[in-house]
C-alpha positions in Angstrom: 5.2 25.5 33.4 6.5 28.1 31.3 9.2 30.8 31.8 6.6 33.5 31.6 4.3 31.5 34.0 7.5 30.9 36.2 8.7 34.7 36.2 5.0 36.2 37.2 5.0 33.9 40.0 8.9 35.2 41.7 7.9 38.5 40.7 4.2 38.0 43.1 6.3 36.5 45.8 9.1 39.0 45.8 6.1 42.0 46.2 5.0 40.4 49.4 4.5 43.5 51.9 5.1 41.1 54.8 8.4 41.8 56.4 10.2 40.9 59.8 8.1 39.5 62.4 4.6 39.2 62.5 2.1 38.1 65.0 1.7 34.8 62.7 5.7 34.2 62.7 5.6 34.5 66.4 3.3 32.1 67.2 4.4 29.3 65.1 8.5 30.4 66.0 7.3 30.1 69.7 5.4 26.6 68.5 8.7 25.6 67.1 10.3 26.1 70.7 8.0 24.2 72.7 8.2 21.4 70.0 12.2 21.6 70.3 12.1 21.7 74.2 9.7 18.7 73.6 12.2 16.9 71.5 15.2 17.4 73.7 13.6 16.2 77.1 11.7 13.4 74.9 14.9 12.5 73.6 16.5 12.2 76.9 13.6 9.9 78.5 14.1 8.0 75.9 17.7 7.4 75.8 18.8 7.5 79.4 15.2 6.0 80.7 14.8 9.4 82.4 11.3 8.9 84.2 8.0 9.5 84.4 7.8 13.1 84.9 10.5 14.2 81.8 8.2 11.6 79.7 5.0 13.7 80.7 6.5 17.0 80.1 7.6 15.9 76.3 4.3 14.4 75.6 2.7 17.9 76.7 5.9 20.3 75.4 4.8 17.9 71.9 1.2 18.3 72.3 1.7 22.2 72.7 3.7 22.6 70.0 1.1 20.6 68.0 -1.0 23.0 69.1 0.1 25.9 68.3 1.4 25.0 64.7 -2.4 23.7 63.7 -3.5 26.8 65.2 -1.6 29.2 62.9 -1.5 27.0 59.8 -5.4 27.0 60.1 -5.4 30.9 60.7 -3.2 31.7 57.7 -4.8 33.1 54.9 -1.7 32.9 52.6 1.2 30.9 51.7 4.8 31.1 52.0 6.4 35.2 52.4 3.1 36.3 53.2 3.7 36.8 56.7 1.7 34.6 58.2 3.6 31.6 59.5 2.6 28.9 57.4 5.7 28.0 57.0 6.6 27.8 60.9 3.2 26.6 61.9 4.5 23.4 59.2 7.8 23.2 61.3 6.0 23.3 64.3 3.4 20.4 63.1 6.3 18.7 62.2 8.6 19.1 65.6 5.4 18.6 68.0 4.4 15.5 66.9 8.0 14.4 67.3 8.3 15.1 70.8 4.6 14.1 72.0 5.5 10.9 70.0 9.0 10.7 71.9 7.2 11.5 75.2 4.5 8.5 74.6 7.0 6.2 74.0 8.9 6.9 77.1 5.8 6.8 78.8 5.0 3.6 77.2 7.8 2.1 78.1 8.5 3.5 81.6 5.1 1.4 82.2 6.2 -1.8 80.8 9.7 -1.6 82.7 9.7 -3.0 86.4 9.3 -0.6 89.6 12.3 -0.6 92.0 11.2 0.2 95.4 13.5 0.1 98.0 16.8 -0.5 96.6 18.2 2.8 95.7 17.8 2.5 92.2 
């Protein structure tokens, strides 16, 4: 690539008209969110064995976030700057399949671990 190639290119992404938050940057920062939520309660039924229910709610938090970031990368009709959320619907791609992967595990594992019934544990 040369300079002149790589100069034209900065000088189209600097003119990008999109600025501060747009519908696109919502959605995949609210993707994000749900992935993070996702992560964080997938994280702690992992490590501290927390139960069925915080397993379920990472593995749907995950599968939201999934969601969500396929939605606005598939709706975005430009790339980075261009104010549509690529870049966040990426992130949230990314962070969703964490926590849905987190939350199957837990799940996966609360199955295979023995029930205690009746002794208080």
């Amino acid at each position: 690539m040369s300079v002149h190639q790589l100069l034209a290119t900065s000088e189209i992404l600097a003119q990008s008209d999109a600025s501060g938050l747009t519908a696109g940057r919502l959605w995949s920062l609210l993707g994000v969110a749900v992935g993070l939520v996702g992560v964080m309660i997938g994280a702690r039924a992992v490590i501290r064995r927390a139960g069925r229910r915080s397993a379920v709610v990472a593995l749907v938090a995950g599968s939201a976030g999934l969601l969500l970031g396929g939605l606005v990368v598939l709706a975005a009709e430009g790339g980075p700057g261009t104010g549509y959320g690529i870049v966040g619907g990426f992130l949230a791609l990314t962070i969703g399949s964490v926590a849905a992967t987190l939350g199957a595990y837990a799940l996966w594992r609360n199955r295979l671990s023995p029930t205690t019934s009746g002794n208080g544990g």
